[in-house]
N, C-alpha and C positions, 0 to 999 in steps of 0.2 A: 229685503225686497226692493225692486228698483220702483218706481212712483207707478199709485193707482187711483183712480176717482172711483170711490165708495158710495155705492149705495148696497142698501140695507130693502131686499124683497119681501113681500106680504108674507106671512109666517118666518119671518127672516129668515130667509135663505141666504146665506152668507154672503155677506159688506163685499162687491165685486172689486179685483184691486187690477191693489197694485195690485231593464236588466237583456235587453237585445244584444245591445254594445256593451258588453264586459272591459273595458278599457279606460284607462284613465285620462281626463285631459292631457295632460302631458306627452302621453303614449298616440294619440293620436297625429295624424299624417300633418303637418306644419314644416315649411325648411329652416331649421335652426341655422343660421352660416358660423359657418368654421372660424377659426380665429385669424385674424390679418390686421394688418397695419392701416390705423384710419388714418394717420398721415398721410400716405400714400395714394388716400382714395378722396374724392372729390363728387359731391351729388349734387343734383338739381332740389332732393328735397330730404330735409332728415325728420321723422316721425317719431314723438317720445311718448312710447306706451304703447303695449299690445294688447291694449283691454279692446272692447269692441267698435272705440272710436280708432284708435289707431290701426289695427285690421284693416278696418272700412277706408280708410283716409289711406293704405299703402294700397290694398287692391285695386283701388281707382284710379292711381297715379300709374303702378305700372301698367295699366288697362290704355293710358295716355300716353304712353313710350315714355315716361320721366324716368329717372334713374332716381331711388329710395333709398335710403336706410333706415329699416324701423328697430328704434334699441328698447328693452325694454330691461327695469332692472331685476325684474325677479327671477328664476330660473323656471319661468312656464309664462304661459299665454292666458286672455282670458282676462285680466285682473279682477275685479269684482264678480266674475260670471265664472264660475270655479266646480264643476264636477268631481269628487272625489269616490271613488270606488273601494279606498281598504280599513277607512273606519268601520263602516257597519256591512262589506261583504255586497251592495249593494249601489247603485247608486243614490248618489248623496250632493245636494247642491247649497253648500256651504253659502255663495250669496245667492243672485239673483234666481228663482225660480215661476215665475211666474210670468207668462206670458201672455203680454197686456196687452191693450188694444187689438187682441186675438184675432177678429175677421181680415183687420187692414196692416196686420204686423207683418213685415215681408220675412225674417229671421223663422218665424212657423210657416209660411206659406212653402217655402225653402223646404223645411222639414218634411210637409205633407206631397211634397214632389218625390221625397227618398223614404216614402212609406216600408220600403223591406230592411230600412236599416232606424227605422224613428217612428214610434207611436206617439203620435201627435194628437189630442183631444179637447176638448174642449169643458175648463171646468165643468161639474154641473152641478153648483151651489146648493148642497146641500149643509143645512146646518143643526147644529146640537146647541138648546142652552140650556144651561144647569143653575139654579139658584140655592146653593149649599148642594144636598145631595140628593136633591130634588130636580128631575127633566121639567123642564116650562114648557109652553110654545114658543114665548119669545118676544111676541106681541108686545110687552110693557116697553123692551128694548126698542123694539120695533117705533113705537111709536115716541118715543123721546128723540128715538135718530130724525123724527117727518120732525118734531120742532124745531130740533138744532139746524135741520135742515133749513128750513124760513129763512133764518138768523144766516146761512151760511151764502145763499143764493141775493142777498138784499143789499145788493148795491156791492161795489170794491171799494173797498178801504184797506189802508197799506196799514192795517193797524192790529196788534194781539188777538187774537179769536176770542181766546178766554174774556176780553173786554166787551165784546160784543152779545152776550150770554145772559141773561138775565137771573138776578140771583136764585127765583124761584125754579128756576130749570133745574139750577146747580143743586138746587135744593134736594132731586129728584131720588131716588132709592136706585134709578141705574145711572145716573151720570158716571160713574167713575168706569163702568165699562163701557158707555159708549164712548167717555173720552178715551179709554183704551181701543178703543176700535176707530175711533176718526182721528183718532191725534197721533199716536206714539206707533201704532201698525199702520198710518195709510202715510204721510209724510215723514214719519219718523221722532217727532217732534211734539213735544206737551202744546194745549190749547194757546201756552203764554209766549210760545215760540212761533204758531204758528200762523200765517197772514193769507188773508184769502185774496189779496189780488195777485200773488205769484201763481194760480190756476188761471184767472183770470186774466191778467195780463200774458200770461206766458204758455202756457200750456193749452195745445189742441189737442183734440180727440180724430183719430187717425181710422178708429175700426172701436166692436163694440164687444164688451166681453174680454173675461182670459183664459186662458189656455195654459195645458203644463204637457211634459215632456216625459216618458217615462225614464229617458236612457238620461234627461239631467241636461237644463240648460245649458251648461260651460261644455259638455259634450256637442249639443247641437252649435253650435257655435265657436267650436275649433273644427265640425265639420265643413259649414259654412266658410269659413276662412282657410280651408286646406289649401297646402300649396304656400302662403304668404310666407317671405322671409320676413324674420326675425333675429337679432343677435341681440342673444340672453344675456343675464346677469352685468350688463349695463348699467349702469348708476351713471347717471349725469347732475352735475355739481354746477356746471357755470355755461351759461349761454352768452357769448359775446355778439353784441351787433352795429359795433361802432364802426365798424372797417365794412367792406363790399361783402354782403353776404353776413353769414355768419358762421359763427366759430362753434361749437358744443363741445365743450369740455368734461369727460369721462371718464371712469376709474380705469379705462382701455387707452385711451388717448384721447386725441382730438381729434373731430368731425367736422369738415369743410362743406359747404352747403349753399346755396343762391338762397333757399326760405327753411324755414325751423317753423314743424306743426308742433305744436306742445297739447296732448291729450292728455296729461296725469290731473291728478282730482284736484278741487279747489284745497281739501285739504293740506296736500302736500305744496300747492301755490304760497295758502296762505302761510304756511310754517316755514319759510323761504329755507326750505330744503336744496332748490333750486335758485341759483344768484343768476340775477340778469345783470350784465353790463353793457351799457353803462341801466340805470336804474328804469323801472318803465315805468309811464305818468301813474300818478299819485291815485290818480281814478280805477285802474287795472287792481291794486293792491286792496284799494274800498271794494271789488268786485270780489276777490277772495274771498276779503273777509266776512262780507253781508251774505255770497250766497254759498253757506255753508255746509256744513257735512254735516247729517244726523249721524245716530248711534242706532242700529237697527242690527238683531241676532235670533241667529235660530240655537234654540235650546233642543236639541234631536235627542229621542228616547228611543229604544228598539225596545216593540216588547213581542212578549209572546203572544202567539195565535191568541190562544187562551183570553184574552184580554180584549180583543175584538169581537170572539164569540159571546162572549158572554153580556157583555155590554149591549151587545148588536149594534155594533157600529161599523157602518158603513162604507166603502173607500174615497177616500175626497173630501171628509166632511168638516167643514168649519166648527171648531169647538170654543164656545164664549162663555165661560164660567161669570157667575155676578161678584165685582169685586167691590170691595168698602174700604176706602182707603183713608178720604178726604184729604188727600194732599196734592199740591201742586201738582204733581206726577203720580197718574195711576200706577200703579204698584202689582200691574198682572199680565199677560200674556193675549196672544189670539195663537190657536190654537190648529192645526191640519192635518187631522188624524188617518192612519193608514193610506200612505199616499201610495198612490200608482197600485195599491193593492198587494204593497208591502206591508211590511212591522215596520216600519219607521214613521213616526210621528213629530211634529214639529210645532214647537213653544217659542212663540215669537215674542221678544221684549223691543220696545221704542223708548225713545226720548231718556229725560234726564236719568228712570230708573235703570233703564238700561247700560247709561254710563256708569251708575253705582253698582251695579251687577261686574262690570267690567274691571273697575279697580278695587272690589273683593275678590276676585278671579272665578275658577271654572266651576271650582268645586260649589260656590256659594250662586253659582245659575242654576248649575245642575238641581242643588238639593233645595232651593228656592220651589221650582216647578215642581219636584216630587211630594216636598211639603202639601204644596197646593192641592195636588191630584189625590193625597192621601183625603184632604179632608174631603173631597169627590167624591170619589170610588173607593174610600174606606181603609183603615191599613191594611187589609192584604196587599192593596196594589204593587208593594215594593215583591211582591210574589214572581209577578209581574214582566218585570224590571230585565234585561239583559245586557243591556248596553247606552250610555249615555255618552255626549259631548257637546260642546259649546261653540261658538265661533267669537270672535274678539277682534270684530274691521275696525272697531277705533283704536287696538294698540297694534295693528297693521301696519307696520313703518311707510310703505309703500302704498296704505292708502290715509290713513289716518281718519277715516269711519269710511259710513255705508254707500249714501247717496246723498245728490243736495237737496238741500231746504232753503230757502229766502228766507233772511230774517227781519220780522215787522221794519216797514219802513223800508225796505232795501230790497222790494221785486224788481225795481226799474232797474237794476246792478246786471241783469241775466244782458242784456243786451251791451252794455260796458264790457261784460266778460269776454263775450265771443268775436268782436272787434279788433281785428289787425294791428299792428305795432307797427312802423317803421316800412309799413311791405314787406314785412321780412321776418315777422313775428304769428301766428295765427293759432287761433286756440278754438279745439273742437274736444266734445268728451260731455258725457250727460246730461252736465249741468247749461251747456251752451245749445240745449235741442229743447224743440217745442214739444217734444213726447221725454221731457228731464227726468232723473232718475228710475230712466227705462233702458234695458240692454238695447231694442230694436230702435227707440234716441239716439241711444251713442252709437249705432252704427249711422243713421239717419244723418248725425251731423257730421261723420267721416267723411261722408259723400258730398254731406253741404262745403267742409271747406275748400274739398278738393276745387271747386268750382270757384269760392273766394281767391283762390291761389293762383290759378288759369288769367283770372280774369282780372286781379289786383295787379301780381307779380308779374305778371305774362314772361311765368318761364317756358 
């Protein structure tokens, strides 16, 4: 999930967060360009990435009469916001799914204009908790989240949350799920990782509420960008900017340019996957590395009707199992049972255990959550059972995790990050938007640079 501010409703209704169109991202209307000689061509502006910052940042420019090339390295559109159709037969949104700041998010407001091609709604929190295999009301949760709450709203300090926590809280019989519900599923990130003044410093609220998509965010969202060129399977290796303009060096050739928007994630910054030459201030590199990439995965189970009926569970429904872990890193899931009023349900892992999930691989996420739901719903559940899969954005070469997170001490970095080079240098993409780790962010700050570029570079 890309970023959401949690809170936890009176009977807990689910922490608010973070099959129309049978077609796959991919397959959807986008102009790929054909193969040609970047030698040969020369642009006012080159854009690296067609996740939803770069989209936003090309549609704008040529909305400006600039002359674009937007490259991207993967072979599809989208990068984090990813629809897939032939795992489970269905639609299926591998990342971002949730549609945040729902009332003021313009990416749904879009959607709800193309009502005969997009069922656009409006969560409606409802939620399940289970304590072993026992339904609660929730209340006990409930009310640990109003404390941590106090503790979370009292003052900005750029410091561990988990510091700020008093030991008898932790002491509590649900801390380790509601640390699993405010830590590792809303930021992506355990208590000890996570700083409250990157919300507060950084992050506005836009509209209130989320929203989901039947047809699959990365669907509505290569709708939204139809039309945009793109030339795929790009890999860019070296940005030169010591000469007039700049140079982007590619596994295609080299791209000639007046300004270079650079939209790929911090992860891929900080791994200097990408070489800048000559090197860019020592500050940009701090800005990587502090505002980093969580680990954040959907564990997706297809089950059968059967398993909906009988349970009575309902479509949309937030499911918070009580977990016991006491370790640094809650060790359990937040949970989104029969979405859209499918069989597909979704097991979300955050933070460190989620990277430990990652480098046991698929099968050890998979049988991780089946484990779990056994001791739930009893062993028959594997009765159940028809289809499972995992997603894995931190061994994602092209993103190398989910979405960013500020690490203690380094929320002031967001503003470092998204600051120009040379006039000729400009970085837009999640992590540099005051709605961070939100799909309708990164488009939000495509649009913001477009404007720093106008008005910096005055191409």
């Amino acid at each position: 999930m890309l970023h959401n501010n949690v809170e936890i409703f009176m009977n807990l209704k689910k922490i608010s967060r973070r099959e129309l169109l049978k077609k796959s991202i991919s397959s959807l209307p986008f102009l790929a360009l054909p193969n040609f000689s970047f030698s040969q061509s020369s642009f006012d502006v080159v854009v690296i990435g067609a996740g939803a910052s770069g989209l936003s940042a090309t549609a704008e420019l040529l909305s400006k009469g600039k002359s674009v090339l937007c490259v991207e390295a993967m072979n599809r559109i989208g990068g984090r916001c990813h629809t897939d159709n032939s795992i489970f037969g269905v639609p299926y949104d591998m990342g971002a799914h949730w549609l945040h700041n729902y009332s003021g998010n313009q990416i749904a407001k879009y959607g709800k204009k193309h009502k005969d091609e997009f069922n656009i709604y409006r969560d409606p929190d409802n939620a399940l908790v289970f304590d072993g295999q026992k339904k609660v009301t929730g209340f006990k949760l409930y009310n640990l989240y109003k404390k941590l709450e106090e503790y979370k709203y009292n003052g900005v300090k750029d410091v561990p949350f988990m510091s700020l926590i008093p030991q008898r809280i932790k002491k509590n019989e649900w801390f380790d799920t509601a640390h699993q519900l405010l830590g590792a599923c809303n930021p992506g990130v355990d208590f000890n990782e996570y700083t409250l003044a990157d919300d507060h410093l950084n992050y506005k609220n836009i509209g209130a509420g989320d929203g989901f998509v039947k047809e699959g965010y990365g669907t509505l969202l290569a709708h939204y960008r139809k039309g945009v060129p793109v030339k795929l399977n790009t890999l860019v290796k070296e940005i030169q900017w010591d000469g007039k303009g700049v140079k982007v060096e590619t596994n295609q050739g080299t791209i000639s340019a007046k300004v270079c928007v650079v939209t790929v994630s911090t992860g891929v910054l900080s791994s200097d996957k990408i070489k800048f030459k000559p090197a860019l201030p020592l500050e940009k590199y701090e800005a990587f590395d502090g505002i980093s990439l969580c680990t954040y995965n959907h564990i997706t189970l297809k089950l059968r009707e059967e398993f909906y009926k009988t349970f009575k569970i309902k479509p949309d429904v937030y499911f918070s199992p009580r977990i016991i872990t006491k370790t640094p890193s809650p060790k359990g899931y937040c949970g989104t049972l029969r979405l859209h009023k499918s069989n597909l349900s979704y097991f979300d892992v955050g933070g460190q255990f989620a990277k430990d999930l990652e480098a046991e691989g698929t099968k050890a996420s998979i049988d991780f959550v089946i484990n779990s739901l056994r001791s739930t719903f009893g062993s028959e559940f594997d009765n159940y059972l028809i289809k499972a899969h995992a997603t894995r954005w931190g061994q994602n070469q092209y993103t190398t995790g989910s979405y960013s997170s500020a690490k203690p001490g380094k929320a002031h970095l967001r503003k470092v990050l998204k600051s120009p080079v040379g006039d000729r240098i400009f970085f837009a993409g999640e992590a540099t938007s005051i709605n961070f780790a939100t799909v309708h962010g990164a488009d939000l700050s495509g649009k913001r640079v477009v404007k720093d570029v106008i008005k910096i570079a005055r191409i």
